[in-house]
C-alpha positions in Angstrom: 67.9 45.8 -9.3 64.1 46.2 -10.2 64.3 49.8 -8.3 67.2 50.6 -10.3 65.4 49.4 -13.6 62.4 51.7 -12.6 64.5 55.0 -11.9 66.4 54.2 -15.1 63.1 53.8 -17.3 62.3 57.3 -15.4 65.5 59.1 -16.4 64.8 58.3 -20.4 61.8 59.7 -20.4 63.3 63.0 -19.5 65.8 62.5 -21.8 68.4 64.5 -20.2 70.6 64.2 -17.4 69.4 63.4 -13.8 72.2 64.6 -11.2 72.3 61.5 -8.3 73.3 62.9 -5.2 75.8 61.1 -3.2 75.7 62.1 1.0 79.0 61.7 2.2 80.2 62.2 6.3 82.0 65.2 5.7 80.3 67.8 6.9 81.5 71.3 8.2 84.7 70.2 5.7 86.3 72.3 3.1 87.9 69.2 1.6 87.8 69.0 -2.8 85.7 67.0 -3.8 85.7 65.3 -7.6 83.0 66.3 -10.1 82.8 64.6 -13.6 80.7 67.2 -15.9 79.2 65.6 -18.9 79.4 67.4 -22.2 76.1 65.6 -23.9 76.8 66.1 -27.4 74.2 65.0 -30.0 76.9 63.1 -31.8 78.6 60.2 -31.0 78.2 57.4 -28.8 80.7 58.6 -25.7 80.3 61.3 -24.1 83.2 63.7 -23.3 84.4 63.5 -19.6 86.7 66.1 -18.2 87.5 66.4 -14.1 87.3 69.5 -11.7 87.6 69.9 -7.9 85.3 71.6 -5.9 84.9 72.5 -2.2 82.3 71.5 0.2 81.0 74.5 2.5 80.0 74.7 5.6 77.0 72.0 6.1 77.5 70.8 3.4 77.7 66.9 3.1 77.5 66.2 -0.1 78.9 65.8 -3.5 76.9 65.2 -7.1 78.3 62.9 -10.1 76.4 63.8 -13.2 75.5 60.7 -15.4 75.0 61.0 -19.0 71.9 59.7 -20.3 70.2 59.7 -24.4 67.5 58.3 -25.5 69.0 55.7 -27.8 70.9 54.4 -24.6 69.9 50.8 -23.1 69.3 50.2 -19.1 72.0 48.3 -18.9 74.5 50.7 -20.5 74.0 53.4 -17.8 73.8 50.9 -15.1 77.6 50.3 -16.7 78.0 54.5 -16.2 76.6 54.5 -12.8 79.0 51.8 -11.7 81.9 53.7 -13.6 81.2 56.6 -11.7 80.6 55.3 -8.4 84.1 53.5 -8.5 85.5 56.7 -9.8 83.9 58.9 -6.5 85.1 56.2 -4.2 88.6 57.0 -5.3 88.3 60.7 -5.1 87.1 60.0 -1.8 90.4 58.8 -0.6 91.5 62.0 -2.3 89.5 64.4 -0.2 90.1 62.8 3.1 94.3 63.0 2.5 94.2 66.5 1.4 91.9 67.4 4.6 94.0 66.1 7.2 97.1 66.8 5.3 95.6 70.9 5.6 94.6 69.7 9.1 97.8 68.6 9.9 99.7 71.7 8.8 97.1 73.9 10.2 98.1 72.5 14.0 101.7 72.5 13.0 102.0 75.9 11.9 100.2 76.9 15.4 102.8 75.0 17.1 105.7 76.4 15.4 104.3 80.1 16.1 104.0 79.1 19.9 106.5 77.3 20.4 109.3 80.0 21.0 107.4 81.5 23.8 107.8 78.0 26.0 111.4 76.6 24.1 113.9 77.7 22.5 114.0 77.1 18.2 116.9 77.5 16.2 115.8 80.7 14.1 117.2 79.3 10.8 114.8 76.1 11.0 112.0 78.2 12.2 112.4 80.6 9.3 112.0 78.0 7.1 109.5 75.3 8.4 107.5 78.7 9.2 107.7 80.0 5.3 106.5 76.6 3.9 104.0 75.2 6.5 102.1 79.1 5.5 102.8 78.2 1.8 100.9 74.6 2.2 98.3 75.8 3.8 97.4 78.9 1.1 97.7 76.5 -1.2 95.3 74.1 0.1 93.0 76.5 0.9 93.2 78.3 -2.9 91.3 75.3 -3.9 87.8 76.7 -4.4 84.3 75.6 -5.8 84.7 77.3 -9.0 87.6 78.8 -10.4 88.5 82.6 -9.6 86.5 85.3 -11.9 89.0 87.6 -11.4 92.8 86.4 -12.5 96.2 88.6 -12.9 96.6 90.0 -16.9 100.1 90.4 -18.4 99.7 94.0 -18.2 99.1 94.0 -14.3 102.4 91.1 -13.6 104.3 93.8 -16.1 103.4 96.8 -13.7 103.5 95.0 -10.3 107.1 95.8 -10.0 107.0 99.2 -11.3 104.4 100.2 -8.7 106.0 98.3 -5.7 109.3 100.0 -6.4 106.9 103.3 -6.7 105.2 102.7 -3.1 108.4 101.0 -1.6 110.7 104.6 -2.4 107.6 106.8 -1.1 107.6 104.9 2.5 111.4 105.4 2.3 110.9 108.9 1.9 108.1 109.4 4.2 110.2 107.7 7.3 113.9 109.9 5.8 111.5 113.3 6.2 108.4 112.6 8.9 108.5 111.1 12.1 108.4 107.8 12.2 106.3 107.4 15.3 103.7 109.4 13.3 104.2 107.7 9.9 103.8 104.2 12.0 100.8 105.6 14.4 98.7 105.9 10.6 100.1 102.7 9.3 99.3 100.9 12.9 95.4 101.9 12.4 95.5 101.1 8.8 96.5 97.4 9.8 94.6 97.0 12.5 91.7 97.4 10.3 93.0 94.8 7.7 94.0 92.5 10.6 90.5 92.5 11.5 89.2 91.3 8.3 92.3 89.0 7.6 92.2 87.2 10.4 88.1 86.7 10.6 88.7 85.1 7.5 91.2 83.0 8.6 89.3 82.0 11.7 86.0 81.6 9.6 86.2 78.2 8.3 86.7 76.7 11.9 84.1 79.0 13.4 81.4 78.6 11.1 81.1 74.5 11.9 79.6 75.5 15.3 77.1 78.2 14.0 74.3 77.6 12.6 73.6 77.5 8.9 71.2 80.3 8.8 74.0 82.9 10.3 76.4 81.0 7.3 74.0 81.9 3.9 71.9 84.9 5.3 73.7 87.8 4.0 73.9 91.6 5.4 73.6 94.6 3.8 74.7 98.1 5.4 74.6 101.1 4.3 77.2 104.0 5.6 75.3 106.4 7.3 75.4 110.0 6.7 76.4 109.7 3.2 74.0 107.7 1.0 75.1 109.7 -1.5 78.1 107.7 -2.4 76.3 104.7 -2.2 78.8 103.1 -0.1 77.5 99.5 1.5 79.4 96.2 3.0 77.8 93.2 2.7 78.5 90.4 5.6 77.3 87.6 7.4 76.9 87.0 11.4 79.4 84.4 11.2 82.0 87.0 10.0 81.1 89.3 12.6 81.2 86.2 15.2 84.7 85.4 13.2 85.5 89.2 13.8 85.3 89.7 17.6 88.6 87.4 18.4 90.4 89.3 16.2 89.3 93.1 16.9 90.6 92.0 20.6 93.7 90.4 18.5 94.5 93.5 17.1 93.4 95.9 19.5 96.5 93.4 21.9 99.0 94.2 19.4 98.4 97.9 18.6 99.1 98.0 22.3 102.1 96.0 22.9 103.4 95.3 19.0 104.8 91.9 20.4 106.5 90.0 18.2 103.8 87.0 18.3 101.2 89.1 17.7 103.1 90.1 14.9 103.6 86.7 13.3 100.1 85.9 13.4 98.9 89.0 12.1 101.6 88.4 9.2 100.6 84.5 9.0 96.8 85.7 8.4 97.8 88.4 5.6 100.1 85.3 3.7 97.6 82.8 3.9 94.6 84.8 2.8 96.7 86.5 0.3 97.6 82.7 -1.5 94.3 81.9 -1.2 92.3 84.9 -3.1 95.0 86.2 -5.6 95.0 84.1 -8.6 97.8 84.5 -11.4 95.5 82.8 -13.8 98.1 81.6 -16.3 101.7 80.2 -15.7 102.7 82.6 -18.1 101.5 85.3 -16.4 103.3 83.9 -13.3 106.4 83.4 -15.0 106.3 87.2 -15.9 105.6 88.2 -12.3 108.2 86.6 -10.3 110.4 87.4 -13.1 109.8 91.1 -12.7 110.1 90.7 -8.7 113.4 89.0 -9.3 115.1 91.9 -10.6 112.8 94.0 -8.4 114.2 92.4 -5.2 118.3 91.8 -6.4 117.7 95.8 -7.4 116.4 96.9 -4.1 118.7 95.3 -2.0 121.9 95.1 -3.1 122.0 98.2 -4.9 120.0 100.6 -2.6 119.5 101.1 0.9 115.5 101.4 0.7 114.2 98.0 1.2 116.5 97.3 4.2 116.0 100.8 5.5 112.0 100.3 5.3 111.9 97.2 6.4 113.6 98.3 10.0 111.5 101.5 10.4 108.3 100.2 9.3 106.6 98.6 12.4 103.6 96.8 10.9 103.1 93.2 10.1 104.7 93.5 6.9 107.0 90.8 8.0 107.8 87.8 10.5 110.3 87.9 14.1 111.9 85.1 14.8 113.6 85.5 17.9 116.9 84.8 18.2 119.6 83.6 20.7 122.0 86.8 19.0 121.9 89.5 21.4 123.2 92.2 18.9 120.3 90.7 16.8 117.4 89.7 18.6 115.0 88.9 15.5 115.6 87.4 12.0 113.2 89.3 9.7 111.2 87.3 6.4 109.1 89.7 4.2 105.6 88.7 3.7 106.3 88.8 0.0 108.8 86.1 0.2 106.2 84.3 1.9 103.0 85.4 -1.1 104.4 86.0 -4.6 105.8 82.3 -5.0 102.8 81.1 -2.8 100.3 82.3 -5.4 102.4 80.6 -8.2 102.5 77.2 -6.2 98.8 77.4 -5.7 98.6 77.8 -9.1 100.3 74.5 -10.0 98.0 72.6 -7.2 95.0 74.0 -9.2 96.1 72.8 -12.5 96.8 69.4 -10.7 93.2 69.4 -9.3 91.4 70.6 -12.6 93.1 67.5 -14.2 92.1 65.1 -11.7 95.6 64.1 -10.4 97.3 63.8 -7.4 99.6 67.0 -6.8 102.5 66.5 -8.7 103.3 69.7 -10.3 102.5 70.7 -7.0 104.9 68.9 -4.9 107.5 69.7 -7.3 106.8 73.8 -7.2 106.8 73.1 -3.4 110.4 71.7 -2.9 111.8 74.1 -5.4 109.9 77.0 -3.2 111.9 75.0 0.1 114.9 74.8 -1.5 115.1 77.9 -2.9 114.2 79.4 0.7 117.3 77.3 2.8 119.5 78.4 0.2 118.9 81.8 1.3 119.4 80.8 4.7 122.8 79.4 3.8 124.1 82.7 1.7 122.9 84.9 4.3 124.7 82.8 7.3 128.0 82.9 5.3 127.7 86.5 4.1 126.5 88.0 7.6 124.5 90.1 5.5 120.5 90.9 4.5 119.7 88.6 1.4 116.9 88.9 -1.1 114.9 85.8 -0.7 113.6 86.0 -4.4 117.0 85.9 -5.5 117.2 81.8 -4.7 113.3 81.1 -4.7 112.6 81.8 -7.9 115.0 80.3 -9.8 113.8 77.1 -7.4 110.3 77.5 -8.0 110.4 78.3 -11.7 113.5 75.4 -12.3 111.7 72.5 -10.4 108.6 72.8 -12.0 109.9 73.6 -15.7 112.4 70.5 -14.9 109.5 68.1 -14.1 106.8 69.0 -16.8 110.1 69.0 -19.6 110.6 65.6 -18.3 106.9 64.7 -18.5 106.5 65.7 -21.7 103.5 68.3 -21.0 104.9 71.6 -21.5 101.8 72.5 -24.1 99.2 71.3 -21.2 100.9 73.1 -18.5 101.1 76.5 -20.7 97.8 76.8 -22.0 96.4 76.3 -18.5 94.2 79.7 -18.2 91.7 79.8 -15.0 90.4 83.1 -16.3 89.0 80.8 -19.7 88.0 78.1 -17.4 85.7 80.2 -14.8 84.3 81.6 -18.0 83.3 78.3 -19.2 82.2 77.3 -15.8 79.7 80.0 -16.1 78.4 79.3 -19.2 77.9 75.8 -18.4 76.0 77.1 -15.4 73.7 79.2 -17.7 72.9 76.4 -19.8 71.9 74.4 -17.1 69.6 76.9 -15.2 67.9 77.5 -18.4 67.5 73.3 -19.1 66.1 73.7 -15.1 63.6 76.4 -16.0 
């Protein structure tokens, strides 16, 4: 208690707040952890509290509660806040360790699922769909960052996103109705295979980093492409993504070779997830807009054309997941990647505005099962048709409909609409600002 006393005497002579830092065992996690920023106001007695996840990195073991602290405020009173605090980051605790091993959990599930069908033989129907959502969980759980994204999806853009897939999806049509399609595939094979490198090193990075050392982790790269400085061209990279880059140059060098099927799926698995994890809608308006547009773009595409199927079975690329199947006739079932992405962003979004409230993940959960049933509904409809089916058709409705259902029953449609990441990462910054200059 005295040592308490003294540090507390210490602290009001600075008159400003003094961050206690908190080591935790969780190191080489990326698990969110609970922040409580204080907004220190000159007036009034409280001081405003609002809640944020962040992310641990790699070697990093610990996580800071800041403490408000005035002048006119007794020893005792922030012995009260400390203890307030401390109960409150014993709690998130919990938090952090569920949402790790649930991510951990799905991780070694999803790697089971891809595997299995080589050693046993899966009904195609429940792999399609435990496949789909396990890849969906994961994103989401891993679209949980430090700070929220700088860069977020505009109106405008969700407006155009169908105009311009419907633009690139009718070129590749024409391409393979007028050009070879061993040629068109041969350019598109390379072009993956240098995406697959970088998608999968970034998959891999996060449980190849833990063995490195830290120094290979923070020391960053720069190079320069020779023989023409004069476009000023330079990639910027550390060893641990060129350690996380070797498995997968051999990865893709396997499947430019063979194009199996597996190699495939995990090619496709590491495009979904990392594709969840950067792209950020920003608003649930702006989501709304996008799958709203992809919902007419999909019904148009497939039922009233012959493009998207056409495409689909000439492009060979890891645009989409094989699952084998016991059908000789038909020996894969096909899911598009963007089945698996555009209502994976949106659910991500609605685990981020349950994190930045400081809440578990219901809006979250409830975006999930509308995602899930929304995907076996397709299942269903295509089994009884016999014919190709355009997932968007049944998921977006689900995702859109759960979630709308729960936050109308909640009473928090105001909340959950004027949710903007884009305002929060700009506030984030500022606050950042503030406190380097208070540092200074």
């Amino acid at each position: 208690m005295k040592t308490a006393d003294c540090l507390c005497n210490h602290l009001h002579q600075k008159r400003w707040t003094k961050r206690l830092q908190l080591r935790r065992h969780l190191k080489h996690t990326r698990s969110p952890l609970l922040c409580i920023p204080i907004d220190r106001s000159t007036t009034g007695d409280e001081p405003k509290k609002s809640n944020c996840f962040g992310t641990t990195t790699a070697g990093d073991s610990r996580f800071s509660i800041p403490f408000p602290l005035k002048a006119k405020d007794s020893v005792s009173s922030y012995q009260a806040s400390f203890t307030y605090y401390l109960l409150k980051s014993l709690i998130c605790s919990s938090v952090v360790v569920t949402m790790k091993n649930a991510e951990r959990a799905a991780n070694i599930a999803l790697a089971g699922l891809t595997l299995a069908p080589l050693v046993v033989k899966v009904d195609t129907n429940l792999n399609v769909v435990l496949t789909a959502c396990l890849t969906v969980f994961v994103g989401c759980y891993r679209s949980v960052k430090p700070t929220p994204p700088s860069e977020t999806m505009s109106n405008e853009h969700a407006m155009r996103f169908p105009l311009v897939g419907s633009a690139m999806l009718l070129s590749l049509f024409l391409l393979f109705k007028f050009l070879s399609k061993d040629l068109v595939n041969a350019v598109l094979t390379g072009y993956f295979f240098i995406l697959g490198i970088i998608a999968l090193s970034a998959t891999l990075l996060p449980a190849i980093d833990r063995f490195l050392p830290n120094k290979w982790n923070d020391d960053v790269i720069i190079w320069r492409l020779p023989y023409f400085r004069s476009l000023d061209v330079t990639f910027e990279f550390t060893r641990s993504q060129v350690v996380a880059a070797i498995p997968g140059t051999f990865f893709c060098a396997w499947y430019a070779a063979q194009k199996h099927w597996l190699a495939n799926n995990i090619l496709g698995l590491a495009f979904c997830i990392q594709g969840i994890e950067m792209l950020s809608l920003g608003s649930f308006k702006t989501g709304a807009i996008l799958l709203a547009g992809l919902f007419v773009y999909d019904i148009f595409w497939v039922f009233f054309t012959p493009v998207m199927v056409s495409v689909a079975k000439s492009f060979d690329a890891p645009i989409k997941l094989l699952f084998p199947s016991r059908i000789a006739a038909r020996p894969f079932s096909m899911l598009g990647l963007g089945d698996i992405v555009i209502p994976g962003i949106f659910v991500a979004l609605a685990l981020r505005f349950d994190v930045s409230r400081g809440r578990e993940s219901h809006y979250f959960k409830s975006a999930f099962l509308g995602y899930t049933v929304g995907l076996v509904l397709t299942i269903v409809v295509m089994n009884w048709f016999q014919a190709a089916q355009p997932a968007l058709l049944y998921i977006v409705p689900g995702v859109i409909g759960f979630l709308a259902a729960h936050c109308l029953w909640n009473g928090e449609v105001k909340p959950l609409l004027e949710f903007d990441e884009s305002k929060t990462a700009a506030i984030t910054s500022g606050e950042e600002t503030i406190s380097s200059k208070k540092v200074e």
